[in-house]
N, C-alpha and C positions, 0 to 999 in steps of 0.2 A: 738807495741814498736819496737825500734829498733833489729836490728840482734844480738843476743845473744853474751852475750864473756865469757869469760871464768874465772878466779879467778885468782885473782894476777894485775899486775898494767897493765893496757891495755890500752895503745893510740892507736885512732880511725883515727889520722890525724892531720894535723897542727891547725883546728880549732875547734875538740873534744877536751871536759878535759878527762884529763889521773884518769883512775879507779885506787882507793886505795884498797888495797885486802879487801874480808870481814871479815877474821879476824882484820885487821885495824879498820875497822869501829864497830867492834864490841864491842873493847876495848874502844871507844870513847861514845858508846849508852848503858846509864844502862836501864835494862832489855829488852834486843834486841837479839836476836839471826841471826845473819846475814848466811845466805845460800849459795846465790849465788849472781852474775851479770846477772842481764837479758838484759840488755843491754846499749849503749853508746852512745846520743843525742847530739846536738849542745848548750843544756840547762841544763846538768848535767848528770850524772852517776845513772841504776835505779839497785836497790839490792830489794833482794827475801830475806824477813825474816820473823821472828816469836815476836808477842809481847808477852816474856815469863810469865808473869805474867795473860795473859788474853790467853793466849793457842790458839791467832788471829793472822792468816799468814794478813801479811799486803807487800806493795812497799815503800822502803824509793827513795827516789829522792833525790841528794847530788850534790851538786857544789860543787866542792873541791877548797880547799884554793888555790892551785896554778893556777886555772881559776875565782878567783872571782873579777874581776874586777869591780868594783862599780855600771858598766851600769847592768852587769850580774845579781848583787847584788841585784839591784832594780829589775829588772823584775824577779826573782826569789821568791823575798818577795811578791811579787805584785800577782803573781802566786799563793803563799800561800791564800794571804787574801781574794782572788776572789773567791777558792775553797772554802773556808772556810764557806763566807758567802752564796753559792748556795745547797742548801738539796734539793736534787732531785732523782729520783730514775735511774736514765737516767746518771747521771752525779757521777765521783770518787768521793768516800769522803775522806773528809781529817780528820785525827787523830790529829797528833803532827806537830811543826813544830819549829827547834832552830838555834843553832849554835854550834860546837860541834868541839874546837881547829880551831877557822876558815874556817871548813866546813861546808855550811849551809845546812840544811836537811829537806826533806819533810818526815813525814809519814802518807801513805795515802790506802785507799784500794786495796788490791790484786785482782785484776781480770781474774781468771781464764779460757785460750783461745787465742787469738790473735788477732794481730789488723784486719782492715779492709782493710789498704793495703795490707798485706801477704793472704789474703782471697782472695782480687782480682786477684791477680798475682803470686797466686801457686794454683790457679783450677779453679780459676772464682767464679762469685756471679751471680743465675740465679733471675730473673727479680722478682718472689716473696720473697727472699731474699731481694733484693736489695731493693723492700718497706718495707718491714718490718724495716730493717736496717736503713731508711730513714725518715720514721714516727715517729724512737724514737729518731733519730737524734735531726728533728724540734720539737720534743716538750723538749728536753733537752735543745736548743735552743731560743725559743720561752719564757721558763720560766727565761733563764739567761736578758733574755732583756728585761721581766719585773722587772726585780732587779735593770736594770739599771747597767747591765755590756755586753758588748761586746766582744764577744771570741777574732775573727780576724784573728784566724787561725784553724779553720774549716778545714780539710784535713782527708784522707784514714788512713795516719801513726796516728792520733791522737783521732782516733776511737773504742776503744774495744772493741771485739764479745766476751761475755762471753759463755762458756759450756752451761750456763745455757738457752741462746738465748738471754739474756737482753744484750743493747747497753749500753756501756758508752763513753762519753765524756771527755776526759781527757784534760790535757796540755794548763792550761789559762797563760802561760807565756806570752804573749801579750796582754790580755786581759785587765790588767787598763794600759797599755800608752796612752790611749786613755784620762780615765780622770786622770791622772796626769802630763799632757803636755809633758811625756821624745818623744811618738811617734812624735809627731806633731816637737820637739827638731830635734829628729831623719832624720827627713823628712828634715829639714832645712840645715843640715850636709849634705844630698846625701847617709844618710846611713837608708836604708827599710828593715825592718826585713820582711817578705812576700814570701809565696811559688807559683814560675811562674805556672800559668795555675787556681789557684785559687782567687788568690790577684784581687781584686778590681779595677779597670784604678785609682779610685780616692785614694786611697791607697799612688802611687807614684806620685802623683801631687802635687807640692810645695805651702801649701799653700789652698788646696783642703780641705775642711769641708767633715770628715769621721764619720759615724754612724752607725747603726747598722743592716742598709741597702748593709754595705759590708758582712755581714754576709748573707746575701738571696744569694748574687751573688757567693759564696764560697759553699750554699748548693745547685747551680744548678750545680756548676763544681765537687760536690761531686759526684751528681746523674751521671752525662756526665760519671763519670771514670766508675759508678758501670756498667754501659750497655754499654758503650763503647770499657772495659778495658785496658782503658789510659787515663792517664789527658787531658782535652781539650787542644787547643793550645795554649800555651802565647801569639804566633802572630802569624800572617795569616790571612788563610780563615779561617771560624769557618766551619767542617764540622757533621753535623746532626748525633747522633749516630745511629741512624735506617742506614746509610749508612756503618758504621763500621761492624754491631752484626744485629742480628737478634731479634729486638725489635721491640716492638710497636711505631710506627712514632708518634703517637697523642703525646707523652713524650720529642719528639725535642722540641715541640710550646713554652710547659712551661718552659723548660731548657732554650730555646734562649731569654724569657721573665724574666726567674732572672736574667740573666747574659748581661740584657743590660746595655751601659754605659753610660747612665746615673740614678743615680740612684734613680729617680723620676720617672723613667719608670719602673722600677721593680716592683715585690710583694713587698709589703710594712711590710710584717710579715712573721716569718715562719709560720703561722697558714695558711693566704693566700696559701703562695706556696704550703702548704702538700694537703692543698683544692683542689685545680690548678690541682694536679697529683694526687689523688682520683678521679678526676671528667674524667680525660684523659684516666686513665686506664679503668674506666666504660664505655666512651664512644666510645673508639677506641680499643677494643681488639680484633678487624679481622682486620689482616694485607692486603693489597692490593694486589691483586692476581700477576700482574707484578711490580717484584723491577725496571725493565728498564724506569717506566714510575714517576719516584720516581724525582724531581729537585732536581740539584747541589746546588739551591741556599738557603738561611736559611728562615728553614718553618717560614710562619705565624702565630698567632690564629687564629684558624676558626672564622668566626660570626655566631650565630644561631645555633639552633642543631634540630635535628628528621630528617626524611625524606623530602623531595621535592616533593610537587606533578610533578604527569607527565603531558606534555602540550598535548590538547588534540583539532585539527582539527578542522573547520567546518563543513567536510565533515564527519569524527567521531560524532561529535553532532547531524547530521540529520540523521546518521542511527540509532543512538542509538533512539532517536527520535519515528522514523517508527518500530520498532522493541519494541516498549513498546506501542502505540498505536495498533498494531497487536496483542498486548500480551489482549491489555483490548478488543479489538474486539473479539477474538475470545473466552472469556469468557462469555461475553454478546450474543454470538454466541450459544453458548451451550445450555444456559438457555432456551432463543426461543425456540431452538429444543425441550427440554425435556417437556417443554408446551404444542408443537403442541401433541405431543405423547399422552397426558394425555389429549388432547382434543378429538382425536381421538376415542379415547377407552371410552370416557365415551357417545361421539355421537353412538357407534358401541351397545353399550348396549342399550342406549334408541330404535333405532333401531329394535333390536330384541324384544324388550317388547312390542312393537308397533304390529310389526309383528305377535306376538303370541297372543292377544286379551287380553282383561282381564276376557274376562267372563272363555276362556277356562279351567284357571287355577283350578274355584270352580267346572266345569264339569265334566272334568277329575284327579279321584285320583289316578288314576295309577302313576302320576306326584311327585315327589319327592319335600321335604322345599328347593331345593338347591338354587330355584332363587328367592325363598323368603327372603332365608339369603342373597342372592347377592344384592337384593334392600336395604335391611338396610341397610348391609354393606356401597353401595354410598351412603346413604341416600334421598334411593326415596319410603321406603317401609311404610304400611299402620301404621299411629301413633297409632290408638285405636284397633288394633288387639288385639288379646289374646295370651299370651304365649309368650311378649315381651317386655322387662321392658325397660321403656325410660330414659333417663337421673336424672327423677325428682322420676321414680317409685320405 
């Protein structure tokens, strides 16, 4: 919300309405307990109260009779019946809504916390924040455009961080000029209601068919403040916020992809763009080791994702080549050898049994079973001996 004031009649400027104390407003609302001013908009006066009956701190929002100018009027009503119709969890609810001596009033939930603009720019909003903050934006978002309403002013100051960590949505005061022709009215006068640096190109184009396609382009210049911290440019260069802050680059591609101008080139939903930036922070969350090698100019979308194979030589091929042929040679190597061995040793035995006779063996008992067991053992020794059970025995 805006910057707090204080109690009693408080102009904000020549184009602020001037705050009625809340004892005024108090004597005006039955069963209301008015508090405080929390602060002073370009769309009404907000007050901190209590619905005494229901023991429920709630926000009134008050255009006061000496700011209600007809156009006011309407976008103020308009504002009502937008909240009204959106039940979301993501998004303020609205209570009551009258007119009270010519002051018209909203009463709506109290969200305890502060906006997301005084979050950026009295500490910063670090990068898991700022999705968080972001994911329940677009789906707060997401579900107002399937109602078939249009915010259109998507911004920092119109964002709630509750204590509790839940995001709300606040402030559709623009959101039905769209279908009740006063915007498209507006546009035709040279007067645009539109905050620079998130507004649309097609926004102030005379004449320009606006949908709900300006709202993708409003939540890339939301993301741009939260990593950036500052609005993108209204004119210029557009420069990448990885160049600003210390963020992940992969999160420029998507940002320069809602916020182009045309807007058939954008993400076509917030569900899209929340995808776009899940899929970026997954796939690019190691930053590039030199910023110097980072371009001035506005990143692309990658094409393709995973790794590149490496290119790999002729000359690399024919060694790897010879090098796995060597590997099966010298396995095949082995084997021979271990062969020859096992020939050896069984020629070296026949040998020696040659050598020592057969008769000698039954001659001499002095002679030990040992080379009787060594013949069975290879299987040269006598089948029908005695004292030798064969395979079948």
């Amino acid at each position: 919300m805006p910057d707090s004031a204080g109690p009693g009649k408080t102009g904000g400027g020549p184009d602020l309405p001037e705050a009625i104390s809340p004892a005024e407003l108090e004597a005006m609302l039955d069963g209301i307990r008015v508090e405080s001013v929390l602060g002073v908009g370009g769309m009404g006066v907000v007050y901190k109260a209590v619905q005494t009956r229901l023991e429920r701190p709630v926000a009134i929002k008050v255009l006061p009779a000496s700011s209600a100018r007809p156009d006011l009027v309407e976008k103020f009503e308009a504002e009502a019946r937008a909240m009204a119709r959106l039940q979301h969890p993501n998004i303020v609810t609205i209570y009551d809504f009258g007119d009270a001596e010519g002051n018209f009033f909203i009463v709506m939930e109290l969200v305890g916390g502060t906006t997301l603009h005084h979050a950026i720019h009295g500490g910063g909003v670090d990068t898991a924040r700022a999705l968080s903050v972001l994911g329940q934006v677009c789906e707060a978002v997401e579900f107002a455009h399937g109602q078939g309403t249009v915010h259109r002013d998507i911004k920092a100051e119109n964002v709630l961080l509750g204590e509790d960590g839940v995001v709300k949505v606040t402030d559709f005061g623009l959101a039905r000029l769209l279908a009740t022709g006063l915007f498209e009215r507006n546009v035709e006068k040279g007067v645009v209601h539109a905050t620079p640096g998130y507004a649309a190109p097609e926004i102030s184009v005379k004449g320009a068919s606006v949908d709900h396609r300006a709202d993708i382009y409003a939540l890339g210049a939301l993301f741009y403040e939260m990593l950036a911290k500052s609005p993108p440019p209204a004119a210029g260069e557009w420069v990448p916020p990885s160049r600003v802050s210390d963020t992940n680059p992969m999160y420029d591609a998507v940002i320069l992809h809602a916020m182009r101008r045309d807007p058939a080139e954008r993400y076509q939903s917030a569900a899209a763009f929340w995808a776009a930036v899940s899929q970026a922070g997954q796939s690019g969350s190691v930053r590039p080791a030199a910023k110097a090698s980072r371009s001035a100019a506005p990143v692309r979308p990658a094409s393709g994702g995973g790794p590149k194979p490496v290119p790999v030589s002729a000359a690399q091929r024919r060694m790897r080549a010879r090098v796995a042929m060597s590997r099966r040679s010298g396995g095949s190597g082995a084997m021979l050898w271990w062969l020859a061995i096992g020939f050896l040793l069984v020629a070296g035995i026949l040998v020696w049994k040659l050598s020592t006779g057969g008769s000698g063996r039954e001659a001499d008992p002095s002679r030990s079973g040992g080379s009787d067991d060594l013949e069975t053992l290879m299987g040269f020794g006598d089948e029908t001996s005695g004292g030798k059970q064969g395979p079948d025995g």
